[in-house]
N, CA and C atoms as a LAMMPS dump frame, in Angstrom:
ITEM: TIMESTEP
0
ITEM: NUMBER OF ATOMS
609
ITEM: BOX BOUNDS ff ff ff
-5.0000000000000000e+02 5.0000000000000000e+02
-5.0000000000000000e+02 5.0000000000000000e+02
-5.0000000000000000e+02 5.0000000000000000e+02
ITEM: ATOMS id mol type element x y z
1 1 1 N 238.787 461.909 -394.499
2 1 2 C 239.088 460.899 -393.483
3 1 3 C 238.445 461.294 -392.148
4 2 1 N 237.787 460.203 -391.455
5 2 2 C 237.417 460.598 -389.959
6 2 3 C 238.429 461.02 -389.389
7 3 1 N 237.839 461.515 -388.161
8 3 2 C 239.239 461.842 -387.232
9 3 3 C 238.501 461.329 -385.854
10 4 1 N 238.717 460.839 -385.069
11 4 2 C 237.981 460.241 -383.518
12 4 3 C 238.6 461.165 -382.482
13 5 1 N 238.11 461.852 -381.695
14 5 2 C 238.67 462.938 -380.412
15 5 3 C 237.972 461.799 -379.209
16 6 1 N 239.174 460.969 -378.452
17 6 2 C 238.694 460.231 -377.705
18 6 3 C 240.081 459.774 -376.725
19 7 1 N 239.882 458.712 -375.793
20 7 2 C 240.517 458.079 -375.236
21 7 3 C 240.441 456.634 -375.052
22 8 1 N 241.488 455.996 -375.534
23 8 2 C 241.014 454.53 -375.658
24 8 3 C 240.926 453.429 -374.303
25 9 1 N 241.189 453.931 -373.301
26 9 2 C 240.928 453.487 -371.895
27 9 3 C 239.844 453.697 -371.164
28 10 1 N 238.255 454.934 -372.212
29 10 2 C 237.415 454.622 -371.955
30 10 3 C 236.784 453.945 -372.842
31 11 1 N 236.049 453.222 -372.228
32 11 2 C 235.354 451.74 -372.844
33 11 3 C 234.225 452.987 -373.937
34 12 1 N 233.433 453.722 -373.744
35 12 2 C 233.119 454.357 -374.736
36 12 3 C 233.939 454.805 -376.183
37 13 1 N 235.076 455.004 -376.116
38 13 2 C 235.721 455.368 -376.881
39 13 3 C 235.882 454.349 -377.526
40 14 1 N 236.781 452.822 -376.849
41 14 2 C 237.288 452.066 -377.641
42 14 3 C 236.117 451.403 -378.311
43 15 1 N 234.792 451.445 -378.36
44 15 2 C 233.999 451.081 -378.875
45 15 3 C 233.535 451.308 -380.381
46 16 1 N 234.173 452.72 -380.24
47 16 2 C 234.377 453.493 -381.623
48 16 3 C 235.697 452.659 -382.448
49 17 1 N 236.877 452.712 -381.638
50 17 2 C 238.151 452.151 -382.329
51 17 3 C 237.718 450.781 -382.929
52 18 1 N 236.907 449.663 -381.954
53 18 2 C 236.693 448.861 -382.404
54 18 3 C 236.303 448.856 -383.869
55 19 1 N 235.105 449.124 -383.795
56 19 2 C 234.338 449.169 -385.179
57 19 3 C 234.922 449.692 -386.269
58 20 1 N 235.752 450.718 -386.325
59 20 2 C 236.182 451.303 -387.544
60 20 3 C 237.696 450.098 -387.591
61 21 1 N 238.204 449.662 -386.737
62 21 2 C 238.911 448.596 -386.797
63 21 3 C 238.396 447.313 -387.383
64 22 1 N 237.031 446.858 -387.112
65 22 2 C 236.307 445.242 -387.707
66 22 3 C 236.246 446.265 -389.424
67 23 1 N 236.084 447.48 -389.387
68 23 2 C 235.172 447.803 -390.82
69 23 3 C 236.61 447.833 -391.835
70 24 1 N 237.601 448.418 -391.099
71 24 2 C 239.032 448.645 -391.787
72 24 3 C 238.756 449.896 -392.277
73 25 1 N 238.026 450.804 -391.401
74 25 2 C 237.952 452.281 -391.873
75 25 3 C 238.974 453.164 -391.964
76 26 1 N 240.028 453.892 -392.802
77 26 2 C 240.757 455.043 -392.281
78 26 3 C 240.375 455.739 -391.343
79 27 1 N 241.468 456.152 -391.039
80 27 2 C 240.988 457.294 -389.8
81 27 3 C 242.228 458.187 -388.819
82 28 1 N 242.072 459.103 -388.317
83 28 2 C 242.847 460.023 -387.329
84 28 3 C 242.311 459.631 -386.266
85 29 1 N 243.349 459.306 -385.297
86 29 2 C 242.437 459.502 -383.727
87 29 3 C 243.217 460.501 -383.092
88 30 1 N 242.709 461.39 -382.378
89 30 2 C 243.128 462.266 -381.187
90 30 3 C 242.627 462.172 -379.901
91 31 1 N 244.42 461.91 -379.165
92 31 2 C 243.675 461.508 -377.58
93 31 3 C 243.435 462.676 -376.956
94 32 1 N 242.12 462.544 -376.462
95 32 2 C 241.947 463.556 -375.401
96 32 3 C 241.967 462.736 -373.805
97 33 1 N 242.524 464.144 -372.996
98 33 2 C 243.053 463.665 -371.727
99 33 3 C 241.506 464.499 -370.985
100 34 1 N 240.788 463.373 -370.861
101 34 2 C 239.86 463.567 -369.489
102 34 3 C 239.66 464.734 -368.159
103 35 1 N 241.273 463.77 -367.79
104 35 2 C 241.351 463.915 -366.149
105 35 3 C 241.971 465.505 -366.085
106 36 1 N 242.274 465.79 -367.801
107 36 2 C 243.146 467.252 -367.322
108 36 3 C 241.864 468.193 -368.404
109 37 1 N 240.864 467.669 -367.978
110 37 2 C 239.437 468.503 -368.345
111 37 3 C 239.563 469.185 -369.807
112 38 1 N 240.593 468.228 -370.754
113 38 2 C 240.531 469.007 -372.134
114 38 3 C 239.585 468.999 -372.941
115 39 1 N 238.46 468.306 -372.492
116 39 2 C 236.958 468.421 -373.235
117 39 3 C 236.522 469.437 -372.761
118 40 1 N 236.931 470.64 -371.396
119 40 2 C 236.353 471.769 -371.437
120 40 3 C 236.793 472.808 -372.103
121 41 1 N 238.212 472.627 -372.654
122 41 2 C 238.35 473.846 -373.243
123 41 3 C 237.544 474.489 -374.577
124 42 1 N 237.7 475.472 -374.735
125 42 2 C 236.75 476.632 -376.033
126 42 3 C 236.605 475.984 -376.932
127 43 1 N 237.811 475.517 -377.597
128 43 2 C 237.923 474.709 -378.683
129 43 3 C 237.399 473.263 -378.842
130 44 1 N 237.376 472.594 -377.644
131 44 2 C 236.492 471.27 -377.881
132 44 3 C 234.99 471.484 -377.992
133 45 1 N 234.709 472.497 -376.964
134 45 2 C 233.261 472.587 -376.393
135 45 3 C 232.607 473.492 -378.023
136 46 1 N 233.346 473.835 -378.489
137 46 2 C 232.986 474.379 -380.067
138 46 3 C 232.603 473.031 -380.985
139 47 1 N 233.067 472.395 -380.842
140 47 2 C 232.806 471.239 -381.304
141 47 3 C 231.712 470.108 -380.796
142 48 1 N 231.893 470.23 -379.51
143 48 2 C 230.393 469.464 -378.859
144 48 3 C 230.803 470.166 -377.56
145 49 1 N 229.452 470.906 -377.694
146 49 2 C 228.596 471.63 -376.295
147 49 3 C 229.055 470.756 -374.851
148 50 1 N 228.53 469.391 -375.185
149 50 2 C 228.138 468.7 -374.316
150 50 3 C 229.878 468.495 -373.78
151 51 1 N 230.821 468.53 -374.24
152 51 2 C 231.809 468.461 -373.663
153 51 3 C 232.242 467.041 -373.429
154 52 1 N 231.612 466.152 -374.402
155 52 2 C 232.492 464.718 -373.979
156 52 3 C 232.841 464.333 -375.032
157 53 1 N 233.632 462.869 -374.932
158 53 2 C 234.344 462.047 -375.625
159 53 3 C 233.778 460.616 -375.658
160 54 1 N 233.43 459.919 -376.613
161 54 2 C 234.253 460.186 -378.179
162 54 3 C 233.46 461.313 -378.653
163 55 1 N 234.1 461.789 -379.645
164 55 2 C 233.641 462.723 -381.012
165 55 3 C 234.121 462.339 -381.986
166 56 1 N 233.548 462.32 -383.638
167 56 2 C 233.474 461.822 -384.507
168 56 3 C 233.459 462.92 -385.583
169 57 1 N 234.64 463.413 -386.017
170 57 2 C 234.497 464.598 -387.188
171 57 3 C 234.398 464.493 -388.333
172 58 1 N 233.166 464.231 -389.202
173 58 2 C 232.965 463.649 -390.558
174 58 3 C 233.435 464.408 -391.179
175 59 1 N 233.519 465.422 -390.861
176 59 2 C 234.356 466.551 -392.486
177 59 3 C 234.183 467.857 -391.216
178 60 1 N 234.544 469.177 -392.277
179 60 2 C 235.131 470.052 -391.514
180 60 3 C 234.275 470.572 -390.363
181 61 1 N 232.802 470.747 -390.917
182 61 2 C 231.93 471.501 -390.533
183 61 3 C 230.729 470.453 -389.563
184 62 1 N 230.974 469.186 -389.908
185 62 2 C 230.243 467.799 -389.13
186 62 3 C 230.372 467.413 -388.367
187 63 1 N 230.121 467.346 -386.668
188 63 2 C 230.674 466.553 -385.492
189 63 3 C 229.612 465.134 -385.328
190 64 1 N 229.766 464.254 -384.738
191 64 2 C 228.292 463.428 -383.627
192 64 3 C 229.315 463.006 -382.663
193 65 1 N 228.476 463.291 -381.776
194 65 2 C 228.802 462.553 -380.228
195 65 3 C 227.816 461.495 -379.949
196 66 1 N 228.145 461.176 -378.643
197 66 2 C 227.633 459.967 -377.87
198 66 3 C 228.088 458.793 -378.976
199 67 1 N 228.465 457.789 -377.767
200 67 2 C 229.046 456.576 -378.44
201 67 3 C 228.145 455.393 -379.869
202 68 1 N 227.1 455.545 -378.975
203 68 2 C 226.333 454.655 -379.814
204 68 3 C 225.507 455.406 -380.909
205 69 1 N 225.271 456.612 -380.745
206 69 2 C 224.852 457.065 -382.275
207 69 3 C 226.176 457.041 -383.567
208 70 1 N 227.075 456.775 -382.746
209 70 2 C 228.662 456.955 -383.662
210 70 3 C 228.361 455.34 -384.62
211 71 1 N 228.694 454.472 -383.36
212 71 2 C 228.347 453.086 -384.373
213 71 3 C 227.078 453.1 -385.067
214 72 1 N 226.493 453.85 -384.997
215 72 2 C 225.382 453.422 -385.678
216 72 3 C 225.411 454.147 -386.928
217 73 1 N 225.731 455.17 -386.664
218 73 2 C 226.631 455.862 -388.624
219 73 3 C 227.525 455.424 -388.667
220 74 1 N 228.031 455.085 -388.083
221 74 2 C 229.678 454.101 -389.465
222 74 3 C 228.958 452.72 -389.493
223 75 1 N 228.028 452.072 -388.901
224 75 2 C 227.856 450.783 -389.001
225 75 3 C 226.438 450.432 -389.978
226 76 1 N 226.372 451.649 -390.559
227 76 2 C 225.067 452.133 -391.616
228 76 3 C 225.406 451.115 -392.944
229 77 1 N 224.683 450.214 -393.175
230 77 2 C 225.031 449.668 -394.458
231 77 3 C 226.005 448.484 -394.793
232 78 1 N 226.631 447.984 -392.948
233 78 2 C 227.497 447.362 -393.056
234 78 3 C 226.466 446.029 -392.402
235 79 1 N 227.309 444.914 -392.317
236 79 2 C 226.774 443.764 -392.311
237 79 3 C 226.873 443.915 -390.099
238 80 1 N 227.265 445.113 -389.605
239 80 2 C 227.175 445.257 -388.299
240 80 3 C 226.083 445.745 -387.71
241 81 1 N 225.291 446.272 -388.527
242 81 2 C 223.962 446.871 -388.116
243 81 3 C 222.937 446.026 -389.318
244 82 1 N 222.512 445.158 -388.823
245 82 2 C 220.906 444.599 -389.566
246 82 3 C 220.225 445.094 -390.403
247 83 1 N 219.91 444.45 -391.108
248 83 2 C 218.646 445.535 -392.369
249 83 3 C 217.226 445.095 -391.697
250 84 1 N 216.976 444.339 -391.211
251 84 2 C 215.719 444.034 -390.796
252 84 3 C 214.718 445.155 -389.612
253 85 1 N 213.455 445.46 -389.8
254 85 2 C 213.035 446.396 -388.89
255 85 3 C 213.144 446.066 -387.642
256 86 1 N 212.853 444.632 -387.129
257 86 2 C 212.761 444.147 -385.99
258 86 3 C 214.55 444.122 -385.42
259 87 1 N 215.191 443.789 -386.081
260 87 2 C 216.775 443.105 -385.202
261 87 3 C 217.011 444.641 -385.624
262 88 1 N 217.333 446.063 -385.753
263 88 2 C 217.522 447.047 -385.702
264 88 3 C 217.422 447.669 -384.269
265 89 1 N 215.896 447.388 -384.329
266 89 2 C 215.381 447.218 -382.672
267 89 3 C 216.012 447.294 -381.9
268 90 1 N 215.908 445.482 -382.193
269 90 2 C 216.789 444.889 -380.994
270 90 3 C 218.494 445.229 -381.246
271 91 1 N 218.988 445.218 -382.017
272 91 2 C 220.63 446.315 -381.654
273 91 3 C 220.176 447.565 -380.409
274 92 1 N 219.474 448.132 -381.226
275 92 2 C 218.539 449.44 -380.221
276 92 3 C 218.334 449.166 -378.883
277 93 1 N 217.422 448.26 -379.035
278 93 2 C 217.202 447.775 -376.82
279 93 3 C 218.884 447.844 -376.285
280 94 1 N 219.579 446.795 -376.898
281 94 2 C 220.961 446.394 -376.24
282 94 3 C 221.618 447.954 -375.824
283 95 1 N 221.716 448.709 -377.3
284 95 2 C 221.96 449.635 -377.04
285 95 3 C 221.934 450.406 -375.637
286 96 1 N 220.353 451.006 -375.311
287 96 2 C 219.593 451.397 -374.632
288 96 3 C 220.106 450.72 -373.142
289 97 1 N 219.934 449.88 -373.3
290 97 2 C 220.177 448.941 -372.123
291 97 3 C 221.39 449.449 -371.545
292 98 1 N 222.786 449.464 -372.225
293 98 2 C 223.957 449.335 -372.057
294 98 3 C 224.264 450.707 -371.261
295 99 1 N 223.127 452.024 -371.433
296 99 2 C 223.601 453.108 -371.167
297 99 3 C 222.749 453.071 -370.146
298 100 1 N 221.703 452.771 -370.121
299 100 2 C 221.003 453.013 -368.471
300 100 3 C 221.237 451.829 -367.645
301 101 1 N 221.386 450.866 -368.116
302 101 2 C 220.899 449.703 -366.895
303 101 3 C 222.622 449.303 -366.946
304 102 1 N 223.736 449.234 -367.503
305 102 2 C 225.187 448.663 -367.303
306 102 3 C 225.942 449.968 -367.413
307 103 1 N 226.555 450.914 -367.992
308 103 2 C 227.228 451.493 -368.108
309 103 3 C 227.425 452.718 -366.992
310 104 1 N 226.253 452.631 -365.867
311 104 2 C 225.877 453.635 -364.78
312 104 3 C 226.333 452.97 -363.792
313 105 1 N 226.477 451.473 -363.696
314 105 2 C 227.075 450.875 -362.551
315 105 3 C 228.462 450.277 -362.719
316 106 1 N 228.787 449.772 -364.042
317 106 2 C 230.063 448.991 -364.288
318 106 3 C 230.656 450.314 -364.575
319 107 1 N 230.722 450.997 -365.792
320 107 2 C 231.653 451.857 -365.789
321 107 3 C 231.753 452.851 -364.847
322 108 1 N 231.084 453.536 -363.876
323 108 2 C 231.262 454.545 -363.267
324 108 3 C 231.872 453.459 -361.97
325 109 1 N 231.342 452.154 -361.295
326 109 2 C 232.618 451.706 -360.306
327 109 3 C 233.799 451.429 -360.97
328 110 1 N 234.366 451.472 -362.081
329 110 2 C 235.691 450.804 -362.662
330 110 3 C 236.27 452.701 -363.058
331 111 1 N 235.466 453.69 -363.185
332 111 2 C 236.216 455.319 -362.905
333 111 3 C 236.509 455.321 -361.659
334 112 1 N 235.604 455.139 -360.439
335 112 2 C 236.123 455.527 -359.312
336 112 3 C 237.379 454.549 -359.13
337 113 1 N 237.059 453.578 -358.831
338 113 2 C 238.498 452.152 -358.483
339 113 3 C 239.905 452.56 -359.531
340 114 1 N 239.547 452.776 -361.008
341 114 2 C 241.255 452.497 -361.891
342 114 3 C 241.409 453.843 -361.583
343 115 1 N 240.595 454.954 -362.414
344 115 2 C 241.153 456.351 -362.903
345 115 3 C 241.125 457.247 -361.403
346 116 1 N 240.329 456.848 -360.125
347 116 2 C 240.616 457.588 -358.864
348 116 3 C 241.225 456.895 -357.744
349 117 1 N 241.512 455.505 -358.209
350 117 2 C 242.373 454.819 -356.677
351 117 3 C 241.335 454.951 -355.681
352 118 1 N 239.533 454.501 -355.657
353 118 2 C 238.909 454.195 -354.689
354 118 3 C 239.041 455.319 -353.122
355 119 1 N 238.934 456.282 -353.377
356 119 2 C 239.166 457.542 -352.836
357 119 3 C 237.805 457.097 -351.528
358 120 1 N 238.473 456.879 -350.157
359 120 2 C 237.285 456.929 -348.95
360 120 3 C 236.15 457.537 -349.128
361 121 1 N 236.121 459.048 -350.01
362 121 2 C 234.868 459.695 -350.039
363 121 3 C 234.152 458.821 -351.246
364 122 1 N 234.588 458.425 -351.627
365 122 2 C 233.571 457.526 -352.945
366 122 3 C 233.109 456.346 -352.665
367 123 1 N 234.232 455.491 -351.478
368 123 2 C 233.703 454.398 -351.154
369 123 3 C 232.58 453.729 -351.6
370 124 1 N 231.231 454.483 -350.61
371 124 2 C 229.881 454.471 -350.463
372 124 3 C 229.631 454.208 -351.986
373 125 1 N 229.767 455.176 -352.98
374 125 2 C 229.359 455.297 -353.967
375 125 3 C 229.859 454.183 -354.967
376 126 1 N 230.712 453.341 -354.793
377 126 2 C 231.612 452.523 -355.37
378 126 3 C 230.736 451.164 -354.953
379 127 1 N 230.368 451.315 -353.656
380 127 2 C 229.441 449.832 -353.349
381 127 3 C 228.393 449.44 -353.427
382 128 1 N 228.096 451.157 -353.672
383 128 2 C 226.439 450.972 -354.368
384 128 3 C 226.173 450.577 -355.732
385 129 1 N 227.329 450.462 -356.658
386 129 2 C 227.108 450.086 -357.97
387 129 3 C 227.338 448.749 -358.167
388 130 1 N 227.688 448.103 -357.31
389 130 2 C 227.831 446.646 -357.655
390 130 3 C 226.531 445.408 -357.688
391 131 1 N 225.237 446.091 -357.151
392 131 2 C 224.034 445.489 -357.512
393 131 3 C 223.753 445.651 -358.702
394 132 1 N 223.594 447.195 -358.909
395 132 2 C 223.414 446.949 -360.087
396 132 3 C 224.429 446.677 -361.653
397 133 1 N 225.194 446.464 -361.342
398 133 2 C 226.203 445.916 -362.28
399 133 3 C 226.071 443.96 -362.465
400 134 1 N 225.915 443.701 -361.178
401 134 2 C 225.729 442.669 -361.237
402 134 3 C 224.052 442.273 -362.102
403 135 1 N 223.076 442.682 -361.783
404 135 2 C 221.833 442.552 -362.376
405 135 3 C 221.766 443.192 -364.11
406 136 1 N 223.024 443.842 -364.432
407 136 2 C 223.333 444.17 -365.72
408 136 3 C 223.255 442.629 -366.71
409 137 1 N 224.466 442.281 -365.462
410 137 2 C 225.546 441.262 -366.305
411 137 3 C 224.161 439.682 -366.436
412 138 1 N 223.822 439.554 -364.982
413 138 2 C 222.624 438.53 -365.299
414 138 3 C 221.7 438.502 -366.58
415 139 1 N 221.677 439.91 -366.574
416 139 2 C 220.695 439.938 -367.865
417 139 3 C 221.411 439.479 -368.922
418 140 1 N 222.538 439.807 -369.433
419 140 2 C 223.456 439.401 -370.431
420 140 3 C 223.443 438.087 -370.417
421 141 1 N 224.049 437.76 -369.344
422 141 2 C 224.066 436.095 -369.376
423 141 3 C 223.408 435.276 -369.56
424 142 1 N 221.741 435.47 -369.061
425 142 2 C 220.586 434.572 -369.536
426 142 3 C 220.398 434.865 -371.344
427 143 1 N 220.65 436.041 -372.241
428 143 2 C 220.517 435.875 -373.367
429 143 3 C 221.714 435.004 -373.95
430 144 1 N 223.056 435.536 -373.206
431 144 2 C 223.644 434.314 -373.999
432 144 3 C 223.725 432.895 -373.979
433 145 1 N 223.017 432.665 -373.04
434 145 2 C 223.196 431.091 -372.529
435 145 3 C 222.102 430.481 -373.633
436 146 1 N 221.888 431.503 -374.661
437 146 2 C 220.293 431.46 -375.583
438 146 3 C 221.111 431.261 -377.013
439 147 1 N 221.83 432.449 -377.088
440 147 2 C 222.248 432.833 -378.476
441 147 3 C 223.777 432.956 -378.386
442 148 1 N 225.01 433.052 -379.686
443 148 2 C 226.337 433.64 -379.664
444 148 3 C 226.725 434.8 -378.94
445 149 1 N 225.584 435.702 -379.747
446 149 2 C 226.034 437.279 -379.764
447 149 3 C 224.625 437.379 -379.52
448 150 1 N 224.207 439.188 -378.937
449 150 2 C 223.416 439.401 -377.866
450 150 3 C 222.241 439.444 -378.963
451 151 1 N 221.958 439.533 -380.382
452 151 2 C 220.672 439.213 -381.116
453 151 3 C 221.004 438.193 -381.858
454 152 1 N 221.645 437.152 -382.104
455 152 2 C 221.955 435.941 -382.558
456 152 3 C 222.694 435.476 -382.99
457 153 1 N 223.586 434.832 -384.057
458 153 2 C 224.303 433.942 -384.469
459 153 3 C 225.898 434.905 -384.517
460 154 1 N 225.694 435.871 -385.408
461 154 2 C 226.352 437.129 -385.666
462 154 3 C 226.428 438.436 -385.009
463 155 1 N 227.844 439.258 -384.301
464 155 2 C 228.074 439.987 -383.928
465 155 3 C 227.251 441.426 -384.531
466 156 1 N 226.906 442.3 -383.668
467 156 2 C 226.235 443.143 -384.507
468 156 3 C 227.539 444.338 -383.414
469 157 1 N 226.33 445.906 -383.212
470 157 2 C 227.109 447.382 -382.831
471 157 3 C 226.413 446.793 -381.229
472 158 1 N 225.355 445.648 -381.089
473 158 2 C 225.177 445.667 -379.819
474 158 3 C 226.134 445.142 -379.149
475 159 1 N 226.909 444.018 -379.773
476 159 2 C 228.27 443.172 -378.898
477 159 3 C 229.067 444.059 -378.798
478 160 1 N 229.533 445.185 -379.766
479 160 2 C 230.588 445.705 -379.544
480 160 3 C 230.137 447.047 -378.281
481 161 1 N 228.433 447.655 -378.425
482 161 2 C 228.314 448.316 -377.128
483 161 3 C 228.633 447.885 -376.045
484 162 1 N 228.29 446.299 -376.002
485 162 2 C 228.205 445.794 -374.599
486 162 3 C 230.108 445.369 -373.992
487 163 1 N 230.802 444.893 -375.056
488 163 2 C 232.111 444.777 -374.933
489 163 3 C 232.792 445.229 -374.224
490 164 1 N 232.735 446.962 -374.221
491 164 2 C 233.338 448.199 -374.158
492 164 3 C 233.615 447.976 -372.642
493 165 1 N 232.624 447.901 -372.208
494 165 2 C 232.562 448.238 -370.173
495 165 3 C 232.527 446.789 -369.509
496 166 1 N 232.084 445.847 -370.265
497 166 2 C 232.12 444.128 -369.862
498 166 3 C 233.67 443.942 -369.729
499 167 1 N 234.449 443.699 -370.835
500 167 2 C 235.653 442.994 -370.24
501 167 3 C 236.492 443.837 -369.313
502 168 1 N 235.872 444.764 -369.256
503 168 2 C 237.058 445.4 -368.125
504 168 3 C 236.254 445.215 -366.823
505 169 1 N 235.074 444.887 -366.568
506 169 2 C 234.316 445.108 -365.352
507 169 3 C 234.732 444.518 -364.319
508 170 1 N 236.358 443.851 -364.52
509 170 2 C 236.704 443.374 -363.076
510 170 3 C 237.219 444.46 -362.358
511 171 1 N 237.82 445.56 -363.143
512 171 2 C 238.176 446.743 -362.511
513 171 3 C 237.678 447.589 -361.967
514 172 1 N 236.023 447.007 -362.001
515 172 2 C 235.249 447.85 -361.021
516 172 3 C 234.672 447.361 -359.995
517 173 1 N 234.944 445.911 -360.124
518 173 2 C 234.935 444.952 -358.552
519 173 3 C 234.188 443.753 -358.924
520 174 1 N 234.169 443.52 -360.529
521 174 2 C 232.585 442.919 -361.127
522 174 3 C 233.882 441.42 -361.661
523 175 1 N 233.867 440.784 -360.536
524 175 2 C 234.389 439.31 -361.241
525 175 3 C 233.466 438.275 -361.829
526 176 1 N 233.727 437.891 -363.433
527 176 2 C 233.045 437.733 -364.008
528 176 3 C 232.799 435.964 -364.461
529 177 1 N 233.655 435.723 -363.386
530 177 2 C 233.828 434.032 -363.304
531 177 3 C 232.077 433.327 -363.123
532 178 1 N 231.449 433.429 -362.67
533 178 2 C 230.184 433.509 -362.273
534 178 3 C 229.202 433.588 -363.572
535 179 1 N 229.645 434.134 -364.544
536 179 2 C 228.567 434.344 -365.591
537 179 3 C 229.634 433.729 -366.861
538 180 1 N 229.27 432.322 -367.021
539 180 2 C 230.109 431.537 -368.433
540 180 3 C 229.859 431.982 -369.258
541 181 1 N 228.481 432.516 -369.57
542 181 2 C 228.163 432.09 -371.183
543 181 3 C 229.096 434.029 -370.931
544 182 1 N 228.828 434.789 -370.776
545 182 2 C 229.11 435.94 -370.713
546 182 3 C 230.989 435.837 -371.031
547 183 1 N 231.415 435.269 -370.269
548 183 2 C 233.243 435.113 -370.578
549 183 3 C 233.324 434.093 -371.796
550 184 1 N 232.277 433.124 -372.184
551 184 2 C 232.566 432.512 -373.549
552 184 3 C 232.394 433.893 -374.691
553 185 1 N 231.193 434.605 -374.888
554 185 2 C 230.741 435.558 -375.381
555 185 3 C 232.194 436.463 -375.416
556 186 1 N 232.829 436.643 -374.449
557 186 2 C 234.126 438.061 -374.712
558 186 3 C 234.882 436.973 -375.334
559 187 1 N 235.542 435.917 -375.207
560 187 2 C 236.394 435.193 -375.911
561 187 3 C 236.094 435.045 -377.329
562 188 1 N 234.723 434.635 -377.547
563 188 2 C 234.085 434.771 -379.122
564 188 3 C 234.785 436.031 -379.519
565 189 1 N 233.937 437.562 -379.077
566 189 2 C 234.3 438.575 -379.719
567 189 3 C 235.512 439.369 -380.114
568 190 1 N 236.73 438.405 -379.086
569 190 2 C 238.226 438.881 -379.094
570 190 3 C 238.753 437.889 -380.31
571 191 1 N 238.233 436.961 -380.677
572 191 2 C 238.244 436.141 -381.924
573 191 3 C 238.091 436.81 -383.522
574 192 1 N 237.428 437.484 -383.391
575 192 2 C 236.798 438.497 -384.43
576 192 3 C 238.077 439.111 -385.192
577 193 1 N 237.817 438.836 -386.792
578 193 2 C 239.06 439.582 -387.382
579 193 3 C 239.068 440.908 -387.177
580 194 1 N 240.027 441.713 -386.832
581 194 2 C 240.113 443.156 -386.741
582 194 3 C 240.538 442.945 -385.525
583 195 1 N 240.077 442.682 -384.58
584 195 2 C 240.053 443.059 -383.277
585 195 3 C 241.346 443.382 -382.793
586 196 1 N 241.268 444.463 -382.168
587 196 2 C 242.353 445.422 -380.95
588 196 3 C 242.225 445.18 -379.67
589 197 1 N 242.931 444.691 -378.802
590 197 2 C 243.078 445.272 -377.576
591 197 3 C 242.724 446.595 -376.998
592 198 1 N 242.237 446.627 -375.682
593 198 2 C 242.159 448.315 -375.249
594 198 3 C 243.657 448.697 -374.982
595 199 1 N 243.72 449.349 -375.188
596 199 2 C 245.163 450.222 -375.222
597 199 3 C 245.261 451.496 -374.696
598 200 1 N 246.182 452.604 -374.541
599 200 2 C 246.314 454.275 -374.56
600 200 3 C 247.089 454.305 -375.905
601 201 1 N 247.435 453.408 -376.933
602 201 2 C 248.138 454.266 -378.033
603 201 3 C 247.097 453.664 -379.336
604 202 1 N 247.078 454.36 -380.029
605 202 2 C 246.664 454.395 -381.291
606 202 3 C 247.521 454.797 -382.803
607 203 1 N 246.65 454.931 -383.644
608 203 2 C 247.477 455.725 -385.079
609 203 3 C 246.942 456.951 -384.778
């Protein structure tokens, strides 16, 4: 059985819950607490160097980190990741996208604002992410105003990358009234059999 070492209040994490939730995968989850630096201790960092969350323990001796190489092995073979060379890709760009061009401005203003209470010294740093969060979300929105889901008809691991840090992005100052097809798009994907809420509790 997997076991997930994560927290489901970061949008990385629940991205993982999602999917093994649409797939109906078994599984263990273990919360790890962030803010009380338990990804540094001996014992995690034995497990991934890199010291973050999620982690993904395929068996005793097997870890992968980072979020989106995770969906992309459990979503191996499933009707969530494409067989085609080209729409693989494109899961891939979205991917890609989600970690440099959205997840550097939406999720890191929605850490400072929920998980630090907008701390004066961050301010600055909190207002500088809202351009580019906003020029994230534009981009999103002109594909969906095109297609359902961000490569076409059917949800793939790119809706559920992009999910993760989108519906919460009002908590980082990102009101999302402004971009329709984008709030039709989260209503679609909260439609989806399986689907969970973000939460802090799990199995």
């Amino acid at each position: 059985m997997y076991r997930v070492y994560g927290d489901l209040l970061s949008g990385n994490c629940y991205k993982i819950k999602l999917l093994l939730e649409f797939l109906a995968v078994e599984h263990e989850w273990q919360h790890v607490d962030i803010l009380a630096k338990e990804t540094h201790s001996e014992e995690f960092l034995a497990k991934n160097a890199n010291g973050k969350i999620p982690l993904l323990q395929i068996n005793e001796q097997e870890f992968l980190a980072e979020s989106n190489a995770i969906l992309n092995y459990l979503a191996d073979g499933t009707d969530w990741l494409p067989g085609s060379r080209l729409a693989r890709a494109r899961v891939l760009q979205w991917q890609f996208f989600e970690q440099y061009s959205h997840e550097p401005y939406i999720a890191v203003a929605r850490y400072i604002n929920k998980y630090l209470g907008l701390p004066p010294d961050r301010l600055n740093e909190y207002q500088s992410k809202q351009a580019g969060g906003h020029k994230a979300l534009q981009v999103m929105e002109k594909q969906l105003q095109e297609t359902d889901f961000l490569i076409g008809s059917q949800p793939t691991i790119a809706d559920i990358s992009l999910y993760g840090y989108t519906h919460v992005a009002h908590e980082g100052g990102f009101e999302l009234a402004e971009y329709p097809a984008v709030h039709n798009w989260l209503a679609q994907f909260a439609e989806i059999p399986g689907y969970i809420p973000m939460t802090a509790e799990s199995n």
